[in-house]
LUMBATI-370266 format. One record per residue (C-alpha): residue number from 1; residue in one letter; x, y, z. Coordinates in steps of 0.25 Angstrom, whole numbers, plus 5000, padded with zeros to 4 digits. Example, Ala and Ser with C-alpha at 12.3 -4.5 7.8 and 13.67 -1.06 7.14 Angstrom:
residues 2
site i:1 | aa:A | u:5049 | v:4982 | w:5031
site i:2 | aa:S | u:5055 | v:4996 | w:5029
END
This chain:
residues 167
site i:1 | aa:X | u:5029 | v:4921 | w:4979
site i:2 | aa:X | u:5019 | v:4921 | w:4988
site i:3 | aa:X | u:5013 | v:4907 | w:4996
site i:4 | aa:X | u:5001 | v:4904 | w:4986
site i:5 | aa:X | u:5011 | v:4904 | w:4976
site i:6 | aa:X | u:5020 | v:4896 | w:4982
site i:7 | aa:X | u:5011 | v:4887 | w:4986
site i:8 | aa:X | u:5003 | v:4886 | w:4972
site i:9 | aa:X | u:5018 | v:4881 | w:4965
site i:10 | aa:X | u:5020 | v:4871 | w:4976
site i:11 | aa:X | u:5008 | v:4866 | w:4975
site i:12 | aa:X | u:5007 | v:4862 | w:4960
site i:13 | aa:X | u:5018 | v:4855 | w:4962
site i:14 | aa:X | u:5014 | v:4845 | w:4974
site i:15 | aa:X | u:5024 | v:4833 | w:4968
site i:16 | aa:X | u:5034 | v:4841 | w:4966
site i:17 | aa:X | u:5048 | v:4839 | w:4976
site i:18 | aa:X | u:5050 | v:4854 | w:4981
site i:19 | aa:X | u:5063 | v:4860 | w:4982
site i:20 | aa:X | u:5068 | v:4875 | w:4984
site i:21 | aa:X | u:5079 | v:4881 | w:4978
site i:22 | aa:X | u:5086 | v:4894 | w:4987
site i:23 | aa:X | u:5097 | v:4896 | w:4977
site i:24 | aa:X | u:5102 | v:4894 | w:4963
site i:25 | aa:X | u:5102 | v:4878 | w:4964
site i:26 | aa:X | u:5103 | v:4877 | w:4978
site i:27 | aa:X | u:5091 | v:4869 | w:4985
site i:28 | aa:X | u:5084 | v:4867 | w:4999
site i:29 | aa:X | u:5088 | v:4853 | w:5001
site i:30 | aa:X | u:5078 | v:4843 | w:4998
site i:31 | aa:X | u:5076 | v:4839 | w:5011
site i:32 | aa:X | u:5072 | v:4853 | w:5015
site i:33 | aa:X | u:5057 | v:4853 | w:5025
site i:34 | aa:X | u:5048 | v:4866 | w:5025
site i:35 | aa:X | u:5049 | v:4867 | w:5039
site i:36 | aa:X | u:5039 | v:4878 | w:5041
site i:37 | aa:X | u:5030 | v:4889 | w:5033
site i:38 | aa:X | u:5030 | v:4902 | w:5039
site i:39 | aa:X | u:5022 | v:4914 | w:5036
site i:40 | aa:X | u:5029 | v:4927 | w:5040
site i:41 | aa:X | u:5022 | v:4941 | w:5043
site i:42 | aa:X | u:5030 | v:4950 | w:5042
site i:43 | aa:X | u:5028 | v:4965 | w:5047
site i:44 | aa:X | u:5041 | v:4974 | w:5045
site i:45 | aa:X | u:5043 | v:4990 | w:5043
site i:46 | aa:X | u:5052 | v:4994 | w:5030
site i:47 | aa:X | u:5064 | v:5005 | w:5031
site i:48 | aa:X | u:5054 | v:5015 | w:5028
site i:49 | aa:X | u:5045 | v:5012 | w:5038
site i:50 | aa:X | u:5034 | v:5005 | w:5031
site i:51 | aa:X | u:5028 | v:4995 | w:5037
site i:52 | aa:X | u:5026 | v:4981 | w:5031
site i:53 | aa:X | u:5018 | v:4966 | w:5032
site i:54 | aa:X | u:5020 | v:4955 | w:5023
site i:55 | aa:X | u:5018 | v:4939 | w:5025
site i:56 | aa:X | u:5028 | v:4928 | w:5019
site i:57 | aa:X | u:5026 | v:4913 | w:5019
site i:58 | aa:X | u:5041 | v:4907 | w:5021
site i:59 | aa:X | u:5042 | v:4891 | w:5019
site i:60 | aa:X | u:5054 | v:4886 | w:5029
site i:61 | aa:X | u:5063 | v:4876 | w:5023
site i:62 | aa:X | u:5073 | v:4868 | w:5029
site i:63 | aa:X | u:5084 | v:4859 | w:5026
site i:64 | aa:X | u:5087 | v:4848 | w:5037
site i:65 | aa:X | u:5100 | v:4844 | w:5041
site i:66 | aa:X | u:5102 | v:4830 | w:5035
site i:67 | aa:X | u:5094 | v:4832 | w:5019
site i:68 | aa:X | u:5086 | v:4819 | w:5021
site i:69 | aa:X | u:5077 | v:4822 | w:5011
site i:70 | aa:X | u:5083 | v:4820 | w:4997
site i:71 | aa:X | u:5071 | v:4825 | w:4990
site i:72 | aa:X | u:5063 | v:4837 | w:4994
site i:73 | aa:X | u:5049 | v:4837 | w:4998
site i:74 | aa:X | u:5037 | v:4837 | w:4990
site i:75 | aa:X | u:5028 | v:4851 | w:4986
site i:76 | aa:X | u:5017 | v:4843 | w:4993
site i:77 | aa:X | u:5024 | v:4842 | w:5006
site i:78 | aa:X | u:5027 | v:4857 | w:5005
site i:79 | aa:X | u:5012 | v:4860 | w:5001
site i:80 | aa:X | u:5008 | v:4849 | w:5014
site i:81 | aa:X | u:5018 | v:4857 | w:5024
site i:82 | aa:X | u:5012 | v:4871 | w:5017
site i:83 | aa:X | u:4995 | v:4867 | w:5020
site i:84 | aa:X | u:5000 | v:4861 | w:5033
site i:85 | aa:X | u:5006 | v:4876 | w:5035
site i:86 | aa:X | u:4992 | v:4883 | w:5030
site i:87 | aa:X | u:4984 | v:4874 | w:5038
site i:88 | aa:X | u:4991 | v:4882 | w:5051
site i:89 | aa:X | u:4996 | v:4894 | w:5045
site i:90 | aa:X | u:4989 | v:4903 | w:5034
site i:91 | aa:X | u:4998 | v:4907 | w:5025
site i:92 | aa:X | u:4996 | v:4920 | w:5016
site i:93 | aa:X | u:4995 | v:4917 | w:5003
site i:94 | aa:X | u:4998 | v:4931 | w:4997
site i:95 | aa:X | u:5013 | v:4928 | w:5005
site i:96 | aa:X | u:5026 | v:4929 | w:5001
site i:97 | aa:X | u:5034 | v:4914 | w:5002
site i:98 | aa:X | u:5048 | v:4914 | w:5007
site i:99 | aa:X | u:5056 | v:4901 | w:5008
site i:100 | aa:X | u:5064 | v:4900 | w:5020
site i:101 | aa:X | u:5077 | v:4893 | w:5020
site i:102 | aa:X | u:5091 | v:4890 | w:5021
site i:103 | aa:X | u:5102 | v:4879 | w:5024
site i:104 | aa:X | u:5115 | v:4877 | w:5030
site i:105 | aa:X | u:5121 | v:4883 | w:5016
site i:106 | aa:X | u:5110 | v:4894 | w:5014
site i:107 | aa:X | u:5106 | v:4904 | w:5023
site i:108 | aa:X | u:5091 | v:4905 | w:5028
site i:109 | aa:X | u:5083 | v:4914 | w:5020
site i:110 | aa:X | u:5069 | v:4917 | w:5014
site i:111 | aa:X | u:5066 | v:4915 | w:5000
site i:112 | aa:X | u:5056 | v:4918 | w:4990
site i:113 | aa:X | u:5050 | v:4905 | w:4981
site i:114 | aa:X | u:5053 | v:4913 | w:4967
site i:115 | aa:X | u:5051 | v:4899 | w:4957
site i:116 | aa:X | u:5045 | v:4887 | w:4956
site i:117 | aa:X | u:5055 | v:4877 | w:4948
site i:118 | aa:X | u:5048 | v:4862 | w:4944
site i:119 | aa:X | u:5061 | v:4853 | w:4941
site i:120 | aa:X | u:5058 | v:4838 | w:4940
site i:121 | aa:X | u:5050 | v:4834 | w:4951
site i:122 | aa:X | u:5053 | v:4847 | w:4960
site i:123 | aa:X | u:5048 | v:4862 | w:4963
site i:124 | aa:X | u:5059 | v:4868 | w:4965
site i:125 | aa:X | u:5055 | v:4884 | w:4974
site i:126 | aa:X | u:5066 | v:4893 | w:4967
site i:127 | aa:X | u:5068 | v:4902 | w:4979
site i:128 | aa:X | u:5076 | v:4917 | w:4979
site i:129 | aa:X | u:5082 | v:4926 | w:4990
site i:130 | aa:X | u:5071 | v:4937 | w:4997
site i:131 | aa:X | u:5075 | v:4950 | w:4996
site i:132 | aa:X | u:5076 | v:4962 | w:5004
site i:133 | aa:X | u:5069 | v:4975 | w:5000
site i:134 | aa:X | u:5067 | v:4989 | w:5006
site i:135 | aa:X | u:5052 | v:4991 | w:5005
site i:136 | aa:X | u:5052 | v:5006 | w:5006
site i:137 | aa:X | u:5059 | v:5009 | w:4993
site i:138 | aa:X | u:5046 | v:5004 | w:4986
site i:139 | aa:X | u:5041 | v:5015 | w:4994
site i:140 | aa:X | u:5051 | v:5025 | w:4988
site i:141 | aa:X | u:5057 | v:5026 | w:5002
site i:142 | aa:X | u:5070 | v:5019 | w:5007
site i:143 | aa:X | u:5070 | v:5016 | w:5020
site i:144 | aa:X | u:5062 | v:5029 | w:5024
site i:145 | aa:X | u:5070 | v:5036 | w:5016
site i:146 | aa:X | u:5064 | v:5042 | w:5002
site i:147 | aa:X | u:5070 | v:5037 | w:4992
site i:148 | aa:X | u:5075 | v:5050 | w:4987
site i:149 | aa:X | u:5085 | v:5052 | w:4998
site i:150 | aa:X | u:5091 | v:5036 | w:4996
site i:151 | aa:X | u:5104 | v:5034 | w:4986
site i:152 | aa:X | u:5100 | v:5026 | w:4975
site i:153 | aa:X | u:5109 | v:5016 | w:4977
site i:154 | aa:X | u:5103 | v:5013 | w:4993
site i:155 | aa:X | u:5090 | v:5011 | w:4986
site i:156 | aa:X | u:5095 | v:5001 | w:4977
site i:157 | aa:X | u:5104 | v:4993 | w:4987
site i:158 | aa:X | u:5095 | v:4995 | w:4999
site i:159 | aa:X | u:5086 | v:5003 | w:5005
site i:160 | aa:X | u:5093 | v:5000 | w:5020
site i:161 | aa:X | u:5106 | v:5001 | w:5013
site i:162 | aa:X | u:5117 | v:5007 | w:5026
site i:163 | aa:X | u:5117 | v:5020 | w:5020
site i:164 | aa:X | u:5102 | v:5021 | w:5017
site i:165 | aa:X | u:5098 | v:5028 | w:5030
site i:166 | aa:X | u:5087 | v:5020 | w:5033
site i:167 | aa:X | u:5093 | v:5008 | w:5042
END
C-alpha cells in the first residue's frame, strides 16, 4: 500500500478511534503515540550486482511504559500529526508504508498496512510481516549465478542459501 492510500482510508474515517493489529488478535495498546514519520531512501546493490533505489514512508509507533490511555487516539489526531509531518517533510506519494513497531512481548519490526477493518467506532490497520526477496531471480539470475547452474531446490528456499555460492 503506498502513502496516498494509506492516507485516503484514514482520512474517510476522521471519527473513527485507530487501532493496529500486528498479529492474529493481538493489538498495539491503546495508549500507543505515533512518535515520528520517517521517509527512508534507500539505495542497495542485489546479489547479482544490480544496483537498486526505492522510497518507503514508515509510521513509528510506540507503547509507553505505564498504558495511561485506555482508548486509542483519534484518525483526526493521526491525520493532525501526518499534515504537521508534510508541512516539514514531503513525503512521496507513490511510496510504500511500513508500520514500525514492537513491545516488550514483540520484537521491533516493519510491517505492511494490508487491511482496513471498521468494527464499531474503530479502524482497525490489519498489518502482515515484510518479506525478504532476492531481486536477481526475477532477472533469471541467482545471485550472479544463471539460473541454470543453481539447484532448484536453492531457488525455491533462497537465493543466498549457504550452498548457493553467491554469499
Amino acid at each position: 500500500m503506498n502513502w496516498t492510500d494509506f492516507k485516503t482510508q484514514l482520512a474517510q474515517n476522521p471519527e473513527l478511534h485507530l487501532q493496529f493489529e500486528f498479529a492474529e488478535n493481538q493489538r498495539v495498546h491503546p495508549s500507543f503515540h505515533i512518535t515520528e514519520i520517517k521517509q527512508a531512501n534507500i539505495t542497495s546493490v542485489d546479489c547479482g550486482g544490480k544496483m537498486n533505489a526505492w522510497t518507503e514512508i514508515i509510521v513509528q509507533l510506540w507503547e509507553p511504559g505505564l498504558h495511561e490511555e485506555e482508548r486509542s487516539m483519534k484518525v483526526s489526531k493521526a491525520i493532525s500529526i501526518i499534515d504537521l509531518v508534510e508541512k516539514m517533510l514531503p513525503l512521496n506519494p507513490h511510496s510504500p508504508v511500513k508500520i514500525e513497531f514492537g513491545n516488550d512481548s514483540f520484537d521491533t519490526r516493519q510491517m505492511h498496512p494490508q487491511d482496513f477493518e471498521i468494527s464499531k467506532d474503530e479502524i482497525i490497520v490489519k498489518l502482515t510481516a515484510d518479506k525478504t526477496e532476492c531481486k536477481a531471480i526475477g532477472r533469471g539470475q541467482t545471485c550472479g549465478t544463471p539460473k541454470e547452474k543453481v539447484k532448484l531446490s536453492q531457488i525455491e528456499t533462497s537465493c543466498c542459501a549457504p550452498n548457493s555460492g553467491c554469499c
